[in-house]
N, C-alpha and C positions, 0 to 999 in steps of 0.2 A: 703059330707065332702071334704073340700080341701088339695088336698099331699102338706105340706109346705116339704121341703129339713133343716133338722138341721142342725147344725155345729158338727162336729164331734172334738175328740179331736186332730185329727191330720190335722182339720181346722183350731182350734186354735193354734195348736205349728206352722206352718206354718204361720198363720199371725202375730203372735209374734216373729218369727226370724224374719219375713219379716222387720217387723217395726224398729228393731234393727238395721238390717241394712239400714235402709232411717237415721235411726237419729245418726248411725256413720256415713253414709257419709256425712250428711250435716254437720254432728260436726266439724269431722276432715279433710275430703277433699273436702274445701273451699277455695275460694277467697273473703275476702274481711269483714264485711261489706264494701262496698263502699255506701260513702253521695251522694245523691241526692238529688234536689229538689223538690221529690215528697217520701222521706220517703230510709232510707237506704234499699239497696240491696243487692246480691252479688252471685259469682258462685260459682255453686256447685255441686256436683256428685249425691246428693241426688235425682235431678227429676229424672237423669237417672234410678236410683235404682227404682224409681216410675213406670216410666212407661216399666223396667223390670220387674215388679213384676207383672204389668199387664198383660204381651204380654205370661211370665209364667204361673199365676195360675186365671186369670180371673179379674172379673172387680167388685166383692163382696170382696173379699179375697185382691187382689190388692186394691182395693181402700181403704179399714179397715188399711191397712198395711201403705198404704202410710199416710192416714191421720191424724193416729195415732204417726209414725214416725216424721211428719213434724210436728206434734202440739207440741209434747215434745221437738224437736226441739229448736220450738221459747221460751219454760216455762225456758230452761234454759242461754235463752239471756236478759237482761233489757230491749234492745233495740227492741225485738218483743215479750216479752210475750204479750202485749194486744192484738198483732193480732193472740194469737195462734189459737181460736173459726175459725176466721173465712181463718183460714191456714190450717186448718182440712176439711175444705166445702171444701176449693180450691182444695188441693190432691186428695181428694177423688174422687171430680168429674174428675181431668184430670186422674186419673188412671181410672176409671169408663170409663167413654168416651174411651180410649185407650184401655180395656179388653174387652168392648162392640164392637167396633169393628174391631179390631181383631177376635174374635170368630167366627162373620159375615163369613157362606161357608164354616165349619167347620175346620179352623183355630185351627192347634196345638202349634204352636209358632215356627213352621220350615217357615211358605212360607211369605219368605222378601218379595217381593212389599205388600201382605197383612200386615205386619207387618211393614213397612212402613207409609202406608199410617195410623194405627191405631194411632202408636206411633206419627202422625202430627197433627192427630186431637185431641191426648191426653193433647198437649204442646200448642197446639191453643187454647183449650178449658181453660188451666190452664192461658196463657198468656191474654185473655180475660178477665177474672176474676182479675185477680191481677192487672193488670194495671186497671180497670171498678175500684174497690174499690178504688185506689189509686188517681182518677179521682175524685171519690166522696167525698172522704175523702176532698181533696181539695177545693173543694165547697165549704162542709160544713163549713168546718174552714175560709170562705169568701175571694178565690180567685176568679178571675173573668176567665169564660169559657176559654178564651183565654190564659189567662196564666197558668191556669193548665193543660192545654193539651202543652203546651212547657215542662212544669218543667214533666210531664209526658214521655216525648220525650226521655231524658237520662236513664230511668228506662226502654222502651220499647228497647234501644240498648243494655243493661243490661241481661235484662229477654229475648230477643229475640235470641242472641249469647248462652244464657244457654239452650234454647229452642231446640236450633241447636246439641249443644252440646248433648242434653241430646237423642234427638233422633239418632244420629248416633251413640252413644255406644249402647242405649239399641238393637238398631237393628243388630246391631255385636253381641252380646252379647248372645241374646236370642236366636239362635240355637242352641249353643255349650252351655249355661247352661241346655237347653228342652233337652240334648242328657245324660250330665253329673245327673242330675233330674232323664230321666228313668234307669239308671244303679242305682241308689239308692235305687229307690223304686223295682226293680226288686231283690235288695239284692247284687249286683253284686260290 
């Protein structure tokens, strides 16, 4: 017989605040959209939220959280519902990626260079993916290689500066939330 691990319900109210707040701070503490020529963009707090959710509570839990977050997100812009499906992949895996390794060495969400380095490969992994899509997308609709990798170029200083952004708060962040976390659950 194999031990699967359930979700418990304080799995679920846990990824339900989680997600709550990715899709207020992407709501309300933004910049932009900003037009591009590879599809509008813009900053915003919510990766950070992502990949503190990760560096928190793992890379199942954080990744559900984020992608959940960020999908409702776009359902309620015109301008991105069609990408919410595949803005759900995206979170999930950069928080995924970021929870994943982070944990790597038995990682609590206290030791910065590992938390660092998870939260780089969380934002490279999401930054990968979202420019790749916005690459292809281009194609599809009959740009030529060359110029869709320009009109991709302003979207990569976009998503890269947020990328920046989002890993220097969550790695501030995530000691002092992991400290304020165990006085909770301890009842304190």
């Amino acid at each position: 017989m194999i031990n699967q691990k359930k979700f418990t319900v304080r799995d679920l109210a846990e990824i339900g605040v989680l997600a709550a707040l990715v899709f207020v701070a992407s709501y309300f503490l933004k910049i932009g959209p900003i037009p591009t020529p590879a599809g509008p963009t813009q900053f915003k707090m919510g990766n950070a939220v992502c990949l503190l959710g990760a560096l928190l509570f793992g890379k199942l839990k954080g990744g559900l959280a984020s992608g959940i977050g960020s999908a409702m997100f776009d359902l309620t812009n015109p301008a991105f519902v069609a990408s919410a499906p595949t803005t759900f992949i995206n979170f999930f895996l950069m928080s995924f990626v970021c929870g994943w390794v982070s944990k790597i060495g038995g990682n609590d969400g206290t030791k910065t260079k590992q938390n660092i380095i998870a939260a780089i490969c969380g934002a490279g992994t999401y930054l990968v993916l979202h420019l790749g899509k916005s690459f292809i997308t281009l194609l599809l609709e009959g740009s030529e290689v060359h110029a869709a990798l320009v009109a991709c170029g302003t979207k990569f200083i976009t998503s890269g500066i947020n990328a920046v952004f989002a890993v220097v708060v969550s790695v501030i962040l995530a000691p002092v939330c992991k400290k304020a976390l165990d006085r909770a659950y301890r009842g304190r």
